[in-house]
N, C-alpha and C positions, 0 to 999 in steps of 0.2 A: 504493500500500500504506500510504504513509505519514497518507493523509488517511481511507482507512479507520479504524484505529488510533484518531486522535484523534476518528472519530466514536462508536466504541463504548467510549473513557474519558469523554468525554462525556456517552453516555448511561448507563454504569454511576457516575455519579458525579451525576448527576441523580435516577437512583435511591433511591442511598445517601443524598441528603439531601432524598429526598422524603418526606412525612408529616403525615398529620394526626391529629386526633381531639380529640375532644368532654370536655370537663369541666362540669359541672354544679353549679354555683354557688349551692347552695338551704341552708334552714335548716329543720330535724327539724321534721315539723308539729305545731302547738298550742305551740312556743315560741318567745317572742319573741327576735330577736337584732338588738341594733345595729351596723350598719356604723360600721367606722372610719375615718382618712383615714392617708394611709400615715407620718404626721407622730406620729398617736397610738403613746403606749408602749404595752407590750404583755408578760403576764407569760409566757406561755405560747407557744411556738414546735412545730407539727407539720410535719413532713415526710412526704411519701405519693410514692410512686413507681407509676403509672397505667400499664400496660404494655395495648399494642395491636397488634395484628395486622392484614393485608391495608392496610398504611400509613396503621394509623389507621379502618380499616372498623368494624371488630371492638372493642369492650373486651372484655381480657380479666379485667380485675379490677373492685374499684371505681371510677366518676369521681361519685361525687355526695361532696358535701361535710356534708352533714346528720351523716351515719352518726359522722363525726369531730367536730362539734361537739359531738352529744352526747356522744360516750364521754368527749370533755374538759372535759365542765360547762361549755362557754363560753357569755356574755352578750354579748359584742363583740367583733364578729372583723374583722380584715382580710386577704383572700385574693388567690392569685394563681399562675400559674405560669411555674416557672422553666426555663432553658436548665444544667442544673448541669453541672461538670464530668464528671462522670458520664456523665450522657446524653449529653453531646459526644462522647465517647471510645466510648460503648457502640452508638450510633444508625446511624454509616455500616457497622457491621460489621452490626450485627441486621438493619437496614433491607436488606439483601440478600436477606432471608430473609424479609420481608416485615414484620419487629418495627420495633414502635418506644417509647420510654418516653418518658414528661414527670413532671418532678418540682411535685406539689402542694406548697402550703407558705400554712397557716393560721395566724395568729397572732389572741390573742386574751386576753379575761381570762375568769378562771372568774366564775359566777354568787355571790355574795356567802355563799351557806347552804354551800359546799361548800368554802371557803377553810379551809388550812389553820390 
């Protein structure tokens, strides 16, 4: 009985930290943007929370990156994503259910005509 038990915490715990999905790392067409290295300062900091279903099969929101550089005027950006506190604490309970989040986070500087 007892080795049953530890086989289905096992796999309910394989579950719960299982997950993937897809981010899209592109730049709004016809504008130029330069990479930076993660060393470069940077005035502007977004956070984007990407939520996904069937463990990552599915987006259910945005994952392209363009859509956020434009709305932030940026000319140079550094991207990447994170493990936040957040989605630690939210992932083993959603991911039952088959959800899972990743937190986006773009940094960057505006294009020079749109500075305040």
């Amino acid at each position: 009985m007892r080795e049953r038990c530890q086989y289905w915490l096992l796999a309910a715990a394989s579950l719960a930290l299982a997950g993937c999905g897809t981010v899209h790392f592109d730049a709004p067409a016809g504008q130029r943007v330069r990479l930076l290295t993660l060393d470069d300062r940077t005035s502007v900091r977004v956070q984007y929370t990407i939520w996904y279903a069937l463990w990552g099969g599915k987006v259910l929101n945005e994952n392209h990156t363009a859509p956020l550089i434009a709305t932030n005027h940026l000319a140079e950006v550094k991207m990447f994503t994170e493990a936040s506190l957040t989605d630690s604490l939210i992932n083993p309970v959603v991911s039952i259910f088959s959800f899972s989040r990743r937190t986006l986070v773009i940094e960057g500087n505006r294009r020079p005509e749109v500075m305040p």
